[in-house]
C-alpha positions in Angstrom: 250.7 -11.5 -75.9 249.0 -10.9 -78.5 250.6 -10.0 -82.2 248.4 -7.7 -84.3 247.6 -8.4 -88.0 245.0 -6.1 -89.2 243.6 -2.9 -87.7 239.9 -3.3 -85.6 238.3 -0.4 -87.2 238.8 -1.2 -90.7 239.7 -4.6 -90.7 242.9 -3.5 -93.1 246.4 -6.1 -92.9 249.0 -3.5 -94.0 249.9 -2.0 -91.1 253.1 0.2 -90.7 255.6 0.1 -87.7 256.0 3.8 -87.0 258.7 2.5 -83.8 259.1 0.6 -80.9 258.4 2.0 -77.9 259.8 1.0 -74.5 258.0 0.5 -71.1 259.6 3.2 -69.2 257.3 2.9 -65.8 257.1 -0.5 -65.2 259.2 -3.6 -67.3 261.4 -2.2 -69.6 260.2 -4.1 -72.5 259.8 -3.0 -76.3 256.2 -3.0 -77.9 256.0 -1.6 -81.3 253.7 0.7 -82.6 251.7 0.2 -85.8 249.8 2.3 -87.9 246.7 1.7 -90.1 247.2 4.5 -93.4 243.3 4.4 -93.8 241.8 5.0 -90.6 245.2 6.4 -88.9 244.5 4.7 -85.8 247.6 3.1 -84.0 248.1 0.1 -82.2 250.6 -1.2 -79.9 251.9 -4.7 -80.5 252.0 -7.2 -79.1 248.9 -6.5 -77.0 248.4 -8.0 -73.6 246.5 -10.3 -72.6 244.0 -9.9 -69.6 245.8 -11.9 -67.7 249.0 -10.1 -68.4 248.1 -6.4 -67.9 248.3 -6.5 -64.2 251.9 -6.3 -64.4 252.1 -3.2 -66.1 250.0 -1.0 -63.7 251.4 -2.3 -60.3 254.3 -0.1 -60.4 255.0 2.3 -58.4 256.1 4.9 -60.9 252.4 4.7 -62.0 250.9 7.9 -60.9 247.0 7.7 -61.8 246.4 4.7 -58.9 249.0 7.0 -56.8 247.7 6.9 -52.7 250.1 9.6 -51.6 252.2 11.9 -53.0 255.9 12.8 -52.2 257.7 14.5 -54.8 257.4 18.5 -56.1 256.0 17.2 -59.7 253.7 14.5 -57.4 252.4 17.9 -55.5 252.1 19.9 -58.3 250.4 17.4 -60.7 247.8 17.3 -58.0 247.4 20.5 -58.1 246.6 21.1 -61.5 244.2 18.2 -61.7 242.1 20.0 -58.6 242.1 22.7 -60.6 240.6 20.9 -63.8 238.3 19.8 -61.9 236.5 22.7 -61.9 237.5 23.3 -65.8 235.7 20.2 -66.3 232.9 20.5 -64.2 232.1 24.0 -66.3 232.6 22.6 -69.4 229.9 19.9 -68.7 227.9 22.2 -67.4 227.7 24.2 -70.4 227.6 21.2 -73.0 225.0 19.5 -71.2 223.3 22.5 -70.1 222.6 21.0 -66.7 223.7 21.9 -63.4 222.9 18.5 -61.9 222.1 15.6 -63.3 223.2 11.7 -64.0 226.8 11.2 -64.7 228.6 8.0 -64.9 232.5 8.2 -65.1 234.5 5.2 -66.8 237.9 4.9 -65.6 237.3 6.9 -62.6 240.8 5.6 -60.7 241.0 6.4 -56.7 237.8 8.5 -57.4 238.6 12.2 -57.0 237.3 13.6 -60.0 233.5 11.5 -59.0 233.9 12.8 -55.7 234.4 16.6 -56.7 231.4 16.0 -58.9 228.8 14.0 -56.2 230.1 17.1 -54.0 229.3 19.6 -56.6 225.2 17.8 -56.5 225.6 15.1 -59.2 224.5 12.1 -58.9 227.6 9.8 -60.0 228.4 6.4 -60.7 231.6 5.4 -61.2 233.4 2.4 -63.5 237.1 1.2 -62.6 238.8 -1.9 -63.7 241.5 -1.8 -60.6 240.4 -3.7 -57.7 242.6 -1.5 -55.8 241.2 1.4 -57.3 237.9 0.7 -56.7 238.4 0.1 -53.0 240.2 3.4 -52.4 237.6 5.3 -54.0 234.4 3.4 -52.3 236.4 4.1 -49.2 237.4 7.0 -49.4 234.7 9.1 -50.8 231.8 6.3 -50.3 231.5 6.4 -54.4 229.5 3.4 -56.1 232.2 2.1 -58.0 231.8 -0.8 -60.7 234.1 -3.4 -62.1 233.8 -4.1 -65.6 231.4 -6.9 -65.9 229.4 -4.6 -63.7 229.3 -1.5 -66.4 228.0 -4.1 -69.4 225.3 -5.2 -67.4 223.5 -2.0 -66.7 220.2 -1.9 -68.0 217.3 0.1 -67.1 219.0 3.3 -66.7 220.2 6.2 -68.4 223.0 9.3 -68.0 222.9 12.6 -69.0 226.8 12.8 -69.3 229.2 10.1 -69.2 233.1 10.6 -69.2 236.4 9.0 -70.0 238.9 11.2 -68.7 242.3 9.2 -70.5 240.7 5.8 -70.4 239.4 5.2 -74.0 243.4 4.7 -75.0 243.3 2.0 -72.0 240.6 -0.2 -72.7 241.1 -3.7 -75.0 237.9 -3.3 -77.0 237.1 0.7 -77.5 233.9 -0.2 -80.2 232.5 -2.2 -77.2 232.4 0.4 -74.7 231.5 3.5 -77.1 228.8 1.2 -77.8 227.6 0.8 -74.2 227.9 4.4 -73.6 225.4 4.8 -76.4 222.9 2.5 -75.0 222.9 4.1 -71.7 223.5 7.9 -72.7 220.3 9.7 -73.3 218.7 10.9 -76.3 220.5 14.8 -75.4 223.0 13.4 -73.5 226.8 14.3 -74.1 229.7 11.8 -74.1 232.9 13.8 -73.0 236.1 11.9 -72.9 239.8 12.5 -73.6 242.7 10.6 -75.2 246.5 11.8 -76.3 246.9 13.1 -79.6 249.7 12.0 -81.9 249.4 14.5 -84.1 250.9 16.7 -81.8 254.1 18.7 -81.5 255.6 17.6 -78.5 254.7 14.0 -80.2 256.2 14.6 -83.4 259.8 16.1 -81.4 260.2 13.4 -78.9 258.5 10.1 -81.6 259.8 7.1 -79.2 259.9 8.7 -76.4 257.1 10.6 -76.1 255.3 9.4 -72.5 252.2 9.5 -74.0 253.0 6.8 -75.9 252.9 4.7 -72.5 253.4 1.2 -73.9 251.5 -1.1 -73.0 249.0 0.2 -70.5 248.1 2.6 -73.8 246.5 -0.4 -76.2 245.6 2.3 -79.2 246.5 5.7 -80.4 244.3 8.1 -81.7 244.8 11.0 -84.2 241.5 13.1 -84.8 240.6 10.9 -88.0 240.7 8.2 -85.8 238.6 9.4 -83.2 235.7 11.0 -85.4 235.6 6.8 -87.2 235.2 4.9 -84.3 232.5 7.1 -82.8 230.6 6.7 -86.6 230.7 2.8 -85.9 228.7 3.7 -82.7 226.3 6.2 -84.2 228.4 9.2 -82.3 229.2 12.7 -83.8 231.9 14.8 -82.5 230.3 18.5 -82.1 233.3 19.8 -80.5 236.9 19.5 -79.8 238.9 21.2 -77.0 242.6 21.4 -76.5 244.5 20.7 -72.7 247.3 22.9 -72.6 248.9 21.4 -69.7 249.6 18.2 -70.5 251.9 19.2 -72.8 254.3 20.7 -70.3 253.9 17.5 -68.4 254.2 15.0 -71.3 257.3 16.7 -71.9 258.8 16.5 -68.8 258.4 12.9 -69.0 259.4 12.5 -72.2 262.8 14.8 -71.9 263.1 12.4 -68.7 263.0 9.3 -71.2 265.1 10.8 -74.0 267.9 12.2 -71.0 267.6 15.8 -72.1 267.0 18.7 -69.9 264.3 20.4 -68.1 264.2 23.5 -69.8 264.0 21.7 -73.1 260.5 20.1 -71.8 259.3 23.8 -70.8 260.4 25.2 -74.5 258.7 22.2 -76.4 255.6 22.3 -74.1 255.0 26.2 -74.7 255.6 25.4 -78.9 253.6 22.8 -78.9 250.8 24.7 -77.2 251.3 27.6 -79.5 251.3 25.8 -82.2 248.3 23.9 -81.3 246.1 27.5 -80.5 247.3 29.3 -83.5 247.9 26.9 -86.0 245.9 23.5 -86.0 244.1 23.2 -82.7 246.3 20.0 -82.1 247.2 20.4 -78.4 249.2 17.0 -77.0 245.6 16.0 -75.5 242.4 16.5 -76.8 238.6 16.4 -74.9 235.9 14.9 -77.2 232.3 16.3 -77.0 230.1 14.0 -78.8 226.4 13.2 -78.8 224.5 10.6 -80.6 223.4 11.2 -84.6 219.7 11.0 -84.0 219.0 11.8 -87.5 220.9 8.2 -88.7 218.9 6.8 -85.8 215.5 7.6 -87.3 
């Protein structure tokens, strides 16, 4: 494991515990979560190691790298996400202002989302870090799928999109990849991703136990400030920001499930936080980033 002493982004030492989180999916084990007070970005700690993050996804509780479903929430999680697919699809197609083109997606799990996209006439390439991922989604929907190693060595080629549909919050060095995307994004591309938001209200209510939170698989926390920073370092601007309603209704039903408390409670704090979020300060419990690259820094 490894302890954290000063914040990546700005390099600053004080760092403040905001709690300790537990590992409600897969070990049971507590990982604190610090906070940098200049760039607000938050960082669980200790951080695994490589070697040790295996561990934390095999479970079966983990639903992203899910092969079947069983249970009502299973079936109606997957309904939902089928039906973002098609949110997501026209939201691409409107920032990008294409209705085909080059799209890579990073973190693309057992491959749906790619798949609804190749199906829809896009020409996708795909980027998983699960072996067992990868293998579901080449066989299952004949994707090209590549490992890590595999996405830093592309050269020669460029996107017109590129996605990270909640996988910037998994990745062990975020400055590394939003750098890549920006060598291999072109010139009027658009980078879409999105990560949690802290700032929310379902956050703020359940702190601890909010299951967006999702020690350790989740290695860094982003508020909006946070965000807008590390995209700078990679010569990135954000030009616009879009709330997801629903996952605060299902954060919260994992998170009253973590803090024991009842259904109904998740349904009430899921429809404030929403409502607070679309009439107050935009700050739904997950946030999709449309970015593009500053070309006037560039020149």
């Amino acid at each position: 494991m490894i302890k954290i002493k000063h914040c990546f982004l700005c390099e600053n030492i004080n760092l403040n515990k905001i709690f300790s989180a537990i590992d409600y999916i897969a070990t049971k084990e507590k990982f604190d979560i610090l906070e940098c007070p200049k760039c607000e970005i938050r960082i669980t700690s200790p951080l695994p190691k490589k070697n040790q993050l295996k561990k934390y996804y095999e479970s079966k509780n983990y639903r992203p790298h899910k092969k079947k479903t069983y249970s009502l929430i299973d079936l109606l999680y997957n309904i939902i996400r089928k039906y973002m697919f098609f949110k997501k699809r026209k939201l691409i197609e409107k920032h990008s202002h294409l209705k085909k083109g080059k799209i890579l997606d990073i973190g693309c799990g057992t491959g749906e989302f790619a798949s609804f996209m190749k199906n829809s006439g896009w020409d996708v390439v795909c980027v998983d870090s699960s072996n067992e991922a990868r293998s579901i989604a080449m066989q299952r929907f004949n994707l090209k799928v590549l490992n890590i190693d595999q996405f830093f060595d592309l050269k020669n080629i460029r996107f017109d999109v590129i996605t990270m549909w909640h996988t910037l919050e998994h990745v062990d060095k975020p400055i590394e990849y939003i750098n890549k995307v920006n060598k291999i994004l072109n010139d009027d591309g658009k980078f879409i991703f999105a990560v949690p938001n802290y700032e929310s209200f379902d956050s703020k209510f359940f702190g601890k136990y909010w299951a967006a939170n999702d020690v350790p698989r989740h290695l860094y926390h982003y508020s909006k400030k946070s965000v807008k920073k590390i995209l700078k370092k990679s010569n990135l601007l954000v030009s616009n920001i879009i709330g997801l309603p629903f996952d605060a209704y299902y954060v919260s039903y994992l998170s009253s499930r973590y803090k024991k408390t009842s259904l109904l409670n998740s349904l009430l704090v899921g429809f404030i936080s929403n409502f607070k979020a679309k009439y107050t300060n935009n700050m739904y419990s997950s946030l999709i980033y449309i970015s593009k690259k500053n070309m006037i820094e560039r020149e």
